[in-house]
Residue frames relative to the residue before (quaternion, step in Angstrom):
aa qw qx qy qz dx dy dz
X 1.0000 0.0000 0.0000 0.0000 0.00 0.00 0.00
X 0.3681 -0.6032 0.6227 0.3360 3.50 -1.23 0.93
X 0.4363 -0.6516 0.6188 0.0468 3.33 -2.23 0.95
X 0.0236 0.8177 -0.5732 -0.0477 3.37 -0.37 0.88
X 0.5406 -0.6791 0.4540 0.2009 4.18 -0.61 0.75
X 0.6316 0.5179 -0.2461 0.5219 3.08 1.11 -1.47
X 0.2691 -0.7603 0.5365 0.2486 3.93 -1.11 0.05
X 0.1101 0.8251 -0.4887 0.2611 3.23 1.95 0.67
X 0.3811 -0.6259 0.5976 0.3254 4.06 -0.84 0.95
X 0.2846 -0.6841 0.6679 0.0704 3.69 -1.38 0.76
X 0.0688 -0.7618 0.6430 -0.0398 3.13 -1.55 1.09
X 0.4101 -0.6626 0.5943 0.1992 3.32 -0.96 0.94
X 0.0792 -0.8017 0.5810 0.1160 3.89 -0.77 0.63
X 0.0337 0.8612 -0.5016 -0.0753 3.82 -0.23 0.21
X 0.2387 0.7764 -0.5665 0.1390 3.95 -0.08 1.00
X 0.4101 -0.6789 0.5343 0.2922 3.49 -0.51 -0.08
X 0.5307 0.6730 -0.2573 0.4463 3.29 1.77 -1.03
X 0.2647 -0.7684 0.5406 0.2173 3.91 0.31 0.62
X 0.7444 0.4993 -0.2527 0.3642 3.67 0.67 -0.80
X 0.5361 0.4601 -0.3301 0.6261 3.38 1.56 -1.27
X 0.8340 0.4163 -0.2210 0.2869 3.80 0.11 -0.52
X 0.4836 0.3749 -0.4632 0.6411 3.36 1.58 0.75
X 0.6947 0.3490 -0.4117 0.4755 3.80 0.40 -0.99
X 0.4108 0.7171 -0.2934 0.4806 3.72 0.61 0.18
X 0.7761 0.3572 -0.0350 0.5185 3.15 0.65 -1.77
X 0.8148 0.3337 -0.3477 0.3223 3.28 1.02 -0.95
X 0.4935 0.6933 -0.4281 0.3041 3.49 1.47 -0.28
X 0.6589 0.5923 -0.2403 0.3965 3.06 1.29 -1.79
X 0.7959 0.2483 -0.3077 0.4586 3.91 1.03 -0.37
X 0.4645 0.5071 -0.6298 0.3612 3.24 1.04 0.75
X 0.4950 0.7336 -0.3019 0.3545 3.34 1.38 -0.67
X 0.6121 -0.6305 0.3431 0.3318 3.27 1.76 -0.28
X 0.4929 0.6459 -0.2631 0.5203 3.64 2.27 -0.25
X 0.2234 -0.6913 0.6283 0.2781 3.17 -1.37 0.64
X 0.1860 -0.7979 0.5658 0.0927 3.85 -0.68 1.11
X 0.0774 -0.7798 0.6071 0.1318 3.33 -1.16 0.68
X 0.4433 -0.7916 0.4070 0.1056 3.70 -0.10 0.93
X 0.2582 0.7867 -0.5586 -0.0484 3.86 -0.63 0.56
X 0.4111 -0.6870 0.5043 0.3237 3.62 -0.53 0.38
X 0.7907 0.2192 -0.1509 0.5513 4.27 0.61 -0.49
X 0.7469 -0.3847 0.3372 0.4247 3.64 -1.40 -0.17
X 0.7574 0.5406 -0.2315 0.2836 3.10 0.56 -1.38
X 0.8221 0.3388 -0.1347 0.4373 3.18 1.28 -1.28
X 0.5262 0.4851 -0.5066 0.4808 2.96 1.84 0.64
X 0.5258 0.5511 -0.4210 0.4926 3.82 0.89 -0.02
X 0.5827 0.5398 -0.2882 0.5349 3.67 0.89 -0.45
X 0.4350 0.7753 -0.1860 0.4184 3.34 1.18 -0.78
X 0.8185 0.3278 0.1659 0.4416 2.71 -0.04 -2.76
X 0.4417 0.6489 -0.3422 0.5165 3.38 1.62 -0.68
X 0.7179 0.5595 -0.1404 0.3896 3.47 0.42 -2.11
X 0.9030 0.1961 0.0091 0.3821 3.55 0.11 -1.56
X 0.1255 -0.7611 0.5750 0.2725 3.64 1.28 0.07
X 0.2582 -0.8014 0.5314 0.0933 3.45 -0.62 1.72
X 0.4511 -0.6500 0.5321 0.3015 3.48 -0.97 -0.17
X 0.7889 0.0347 0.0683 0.6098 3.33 1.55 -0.51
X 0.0131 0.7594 -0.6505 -0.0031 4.16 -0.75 0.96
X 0.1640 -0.7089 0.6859 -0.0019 2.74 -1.56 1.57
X 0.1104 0.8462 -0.5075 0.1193 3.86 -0.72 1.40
X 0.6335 -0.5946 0.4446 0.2179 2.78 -1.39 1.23
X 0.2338 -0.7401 0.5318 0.3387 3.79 -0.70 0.19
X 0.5599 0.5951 -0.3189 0.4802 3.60 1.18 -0.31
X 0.3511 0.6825 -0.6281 0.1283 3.94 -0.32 0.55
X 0.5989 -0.4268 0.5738 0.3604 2.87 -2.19 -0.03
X 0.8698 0.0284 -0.1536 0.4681 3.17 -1.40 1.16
X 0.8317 -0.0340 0.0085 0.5541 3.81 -0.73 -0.77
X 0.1283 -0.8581 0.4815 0.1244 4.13 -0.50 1.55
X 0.8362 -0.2867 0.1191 0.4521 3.38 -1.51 0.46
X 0.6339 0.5547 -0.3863 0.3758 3.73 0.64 -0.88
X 0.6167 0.5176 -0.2725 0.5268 3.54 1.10 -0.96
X 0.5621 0.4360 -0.3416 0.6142 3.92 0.93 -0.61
X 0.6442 0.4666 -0.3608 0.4870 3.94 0.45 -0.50
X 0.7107 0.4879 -0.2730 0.4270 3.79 0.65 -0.75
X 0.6809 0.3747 -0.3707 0.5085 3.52 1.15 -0.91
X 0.5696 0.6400 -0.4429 0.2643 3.71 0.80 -0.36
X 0.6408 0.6679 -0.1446 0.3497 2.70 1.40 -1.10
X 0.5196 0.5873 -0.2342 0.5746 3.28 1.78 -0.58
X 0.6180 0.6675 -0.3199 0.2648 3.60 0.78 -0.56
X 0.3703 -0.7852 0.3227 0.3770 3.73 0.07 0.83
X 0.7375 0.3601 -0.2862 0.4945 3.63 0.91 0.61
X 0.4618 -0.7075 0.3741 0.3824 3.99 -0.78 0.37
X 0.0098 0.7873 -0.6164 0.0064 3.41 -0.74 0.26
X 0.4022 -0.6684 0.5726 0.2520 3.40 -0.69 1.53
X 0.0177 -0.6715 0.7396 0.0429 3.22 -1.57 1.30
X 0.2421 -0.6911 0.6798 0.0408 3.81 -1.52 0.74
């Protein structure tokens, strides 16, 4: 897992939409979040794997494997984590 110092809450973002997912990003850290961006399932599970968010926000529309499938593996995770 990746270490972060700050105690800043973390969100996983997953869109494919590059634009929704920077204007996204930048609100969410003016908002004071640390965001970590993925464009597909995998590398947003890789993500969520990495940084044990505090909060995932996902697109149901991806390339190849879609948000529901990102909703099942969370679900496997030994802890809850609010997903939108």
């Amino acid at each position: 897992r990746l270490y972060y110092p700050d105690m800043s809450p973390r969100i996983v973002l997953i869109d494919d939409e590059t634009n929704l997912r920077q204007n996204m990003t930048d609100i969410l850290e003016t908002a004071g979040y640390v965001v970590f961006g993925a464009a597909d399932a995998d590398a947003g599970l890789a993500l969520i794997r990495d940084t044990n968010p505090d909060a995932i926000l996902c697109d149901v529309a991806l390339p190849g494997n879609d948000g529901f499938y990102v909703l099942e593996q969370v679900g496997q995770l030994a802890r809850v984590v609010p997903f939108i």
